[in-house]
C-alpha atoms as an extended CHARMM CRD file, in Angstrom:
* protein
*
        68  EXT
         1         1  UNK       CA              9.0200000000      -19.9530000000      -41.8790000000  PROA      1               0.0000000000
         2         2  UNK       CA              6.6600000000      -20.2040000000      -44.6810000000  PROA      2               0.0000000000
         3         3  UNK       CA              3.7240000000      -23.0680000000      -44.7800000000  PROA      3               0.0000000000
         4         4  UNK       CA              2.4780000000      -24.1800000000      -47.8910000000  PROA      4               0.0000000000
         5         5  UNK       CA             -2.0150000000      -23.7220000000      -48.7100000000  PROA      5               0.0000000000
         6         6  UNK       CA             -3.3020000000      -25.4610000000      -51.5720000000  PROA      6               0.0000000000
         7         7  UNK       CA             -5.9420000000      -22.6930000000      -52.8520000000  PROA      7               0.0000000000
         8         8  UNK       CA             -8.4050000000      -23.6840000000      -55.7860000000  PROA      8               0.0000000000
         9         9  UNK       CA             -9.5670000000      -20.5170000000      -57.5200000000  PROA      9               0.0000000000
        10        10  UNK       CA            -12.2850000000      -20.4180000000      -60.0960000000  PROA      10              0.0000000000
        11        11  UNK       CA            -11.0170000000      -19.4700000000      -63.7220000000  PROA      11              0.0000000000
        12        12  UNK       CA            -12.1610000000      -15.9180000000      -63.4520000000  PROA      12              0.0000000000
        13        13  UNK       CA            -10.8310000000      -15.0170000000      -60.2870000000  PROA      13              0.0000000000
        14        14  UNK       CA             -7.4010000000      -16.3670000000      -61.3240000000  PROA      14              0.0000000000
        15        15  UNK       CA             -7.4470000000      -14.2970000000      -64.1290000000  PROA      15              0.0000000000
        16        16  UNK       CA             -8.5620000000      -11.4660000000      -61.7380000000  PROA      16              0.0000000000
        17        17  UNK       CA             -5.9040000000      -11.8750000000      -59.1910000000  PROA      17              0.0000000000
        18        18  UNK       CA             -3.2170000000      -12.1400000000      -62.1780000000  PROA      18              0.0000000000
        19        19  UNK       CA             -3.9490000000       -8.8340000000      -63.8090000000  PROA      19              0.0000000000
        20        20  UNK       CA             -4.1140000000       -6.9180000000      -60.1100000000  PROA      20              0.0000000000
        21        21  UNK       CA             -0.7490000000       -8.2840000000      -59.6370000000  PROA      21              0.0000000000
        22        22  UNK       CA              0.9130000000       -7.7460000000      -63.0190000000  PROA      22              0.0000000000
        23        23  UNK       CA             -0.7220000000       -4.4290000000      -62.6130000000  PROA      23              0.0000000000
        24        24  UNK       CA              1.3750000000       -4.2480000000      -59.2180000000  PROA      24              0.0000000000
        25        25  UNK       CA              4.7430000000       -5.6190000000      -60.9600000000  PROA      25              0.0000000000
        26        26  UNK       CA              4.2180000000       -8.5550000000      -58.2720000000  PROA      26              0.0000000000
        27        27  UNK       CA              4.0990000000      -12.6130000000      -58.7970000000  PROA      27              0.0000000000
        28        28  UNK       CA              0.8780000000      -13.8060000000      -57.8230000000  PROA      28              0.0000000000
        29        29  UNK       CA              1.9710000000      -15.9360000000      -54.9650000000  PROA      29              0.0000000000
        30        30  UNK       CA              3.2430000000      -12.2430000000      -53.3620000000  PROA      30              0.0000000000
        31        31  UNK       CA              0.2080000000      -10.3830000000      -54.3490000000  PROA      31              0.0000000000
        32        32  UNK       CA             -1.8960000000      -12.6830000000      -52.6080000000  PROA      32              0.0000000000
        33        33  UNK       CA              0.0380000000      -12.9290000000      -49.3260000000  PROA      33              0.0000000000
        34        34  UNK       CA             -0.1640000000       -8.9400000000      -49.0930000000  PROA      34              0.0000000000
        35        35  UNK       CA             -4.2140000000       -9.0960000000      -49.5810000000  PROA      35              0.0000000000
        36        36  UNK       CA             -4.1160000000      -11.6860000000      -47.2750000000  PROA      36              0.0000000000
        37        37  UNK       CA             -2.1680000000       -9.9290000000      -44.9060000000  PROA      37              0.0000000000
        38        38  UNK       CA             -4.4570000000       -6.7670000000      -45.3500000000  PROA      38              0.0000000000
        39        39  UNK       CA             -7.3620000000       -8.3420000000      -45.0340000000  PROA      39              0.0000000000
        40        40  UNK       CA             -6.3410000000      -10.2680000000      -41.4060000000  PROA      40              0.0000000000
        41        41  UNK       CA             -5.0750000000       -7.3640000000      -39.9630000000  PROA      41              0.0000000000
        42        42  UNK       CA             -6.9260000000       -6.0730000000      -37.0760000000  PROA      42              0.0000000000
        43        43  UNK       CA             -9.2990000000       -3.1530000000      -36.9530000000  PROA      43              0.0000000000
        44        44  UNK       CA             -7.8650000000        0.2450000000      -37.5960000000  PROA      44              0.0000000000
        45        45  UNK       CA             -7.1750000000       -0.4860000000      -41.0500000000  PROA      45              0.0000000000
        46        46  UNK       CA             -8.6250000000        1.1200000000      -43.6060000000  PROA      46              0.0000000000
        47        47  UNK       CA            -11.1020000000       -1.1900000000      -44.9300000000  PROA      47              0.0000000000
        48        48  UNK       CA            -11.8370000000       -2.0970000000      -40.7340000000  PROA      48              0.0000000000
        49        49  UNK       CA            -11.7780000000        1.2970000000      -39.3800000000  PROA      49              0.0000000000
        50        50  UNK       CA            -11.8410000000        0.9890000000      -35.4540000000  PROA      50              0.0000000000
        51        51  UNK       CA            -14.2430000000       -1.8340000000      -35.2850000000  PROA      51              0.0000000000
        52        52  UNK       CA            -14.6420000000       -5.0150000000      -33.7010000000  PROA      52              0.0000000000
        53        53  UNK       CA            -11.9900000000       -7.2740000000      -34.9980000000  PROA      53              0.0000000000
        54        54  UNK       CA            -14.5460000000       -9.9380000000      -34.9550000000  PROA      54              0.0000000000
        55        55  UNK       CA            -16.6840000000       -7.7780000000      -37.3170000000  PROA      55              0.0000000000
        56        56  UNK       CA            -15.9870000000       -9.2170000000      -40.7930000000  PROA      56              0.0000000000
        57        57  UNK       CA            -14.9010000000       -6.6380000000      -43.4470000000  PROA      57              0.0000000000
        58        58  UNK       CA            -17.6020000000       -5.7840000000      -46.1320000000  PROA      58              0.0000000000
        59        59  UNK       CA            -16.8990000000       -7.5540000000      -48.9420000000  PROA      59              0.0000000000
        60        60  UNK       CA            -15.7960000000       -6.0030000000      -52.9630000000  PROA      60              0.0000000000
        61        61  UNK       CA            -16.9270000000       -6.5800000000      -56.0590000000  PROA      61              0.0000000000
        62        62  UNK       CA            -19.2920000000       -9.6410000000      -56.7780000000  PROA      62              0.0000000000
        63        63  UNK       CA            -19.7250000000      -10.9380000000      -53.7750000000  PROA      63              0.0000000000
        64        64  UNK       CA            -22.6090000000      -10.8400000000      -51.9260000000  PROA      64              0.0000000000
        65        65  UNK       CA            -23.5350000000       -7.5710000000      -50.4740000000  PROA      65              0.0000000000
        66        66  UNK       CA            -22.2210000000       -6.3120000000      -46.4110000000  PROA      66              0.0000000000
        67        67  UNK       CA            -24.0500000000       -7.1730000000      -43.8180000000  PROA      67              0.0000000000
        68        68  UNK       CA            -26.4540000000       -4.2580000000      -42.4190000000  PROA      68              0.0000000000
């Protein structure tokens, strides 16, 4: 079962998110479902080693920097 999100992305992150997943020989609907799958998994992963799952995951690029 699939369900359908309506997800508004600025300009720039579009173009972003369709180079990484050219770059990955994926569509961009499947290249987003697999960082979105990454980034919900619980800890133990590599970008959440064995931490709280409630801890959010420090956050790439632009964004604003991780928490202390």
């Amino acid at each position: 079962m699939t369900k359908h999100v309506n997800l508004r992305l600025p300009d720039d992150v579009h173009a972003m998110a369709a180079a990484a997943a050219a770059a990955d020989d994926r569509s961009l609907n499947s290249w987003l479902i697999s960082v979105v799958r990454r980034a919900a998994e619980p800890a133990g992963t590599p970008d959440r080693p064995d931490v709280d799952p409630a801890t959010p995951a420090p956050l790439r690029g632009r964004g604003h920097p991780p928490r202390p």
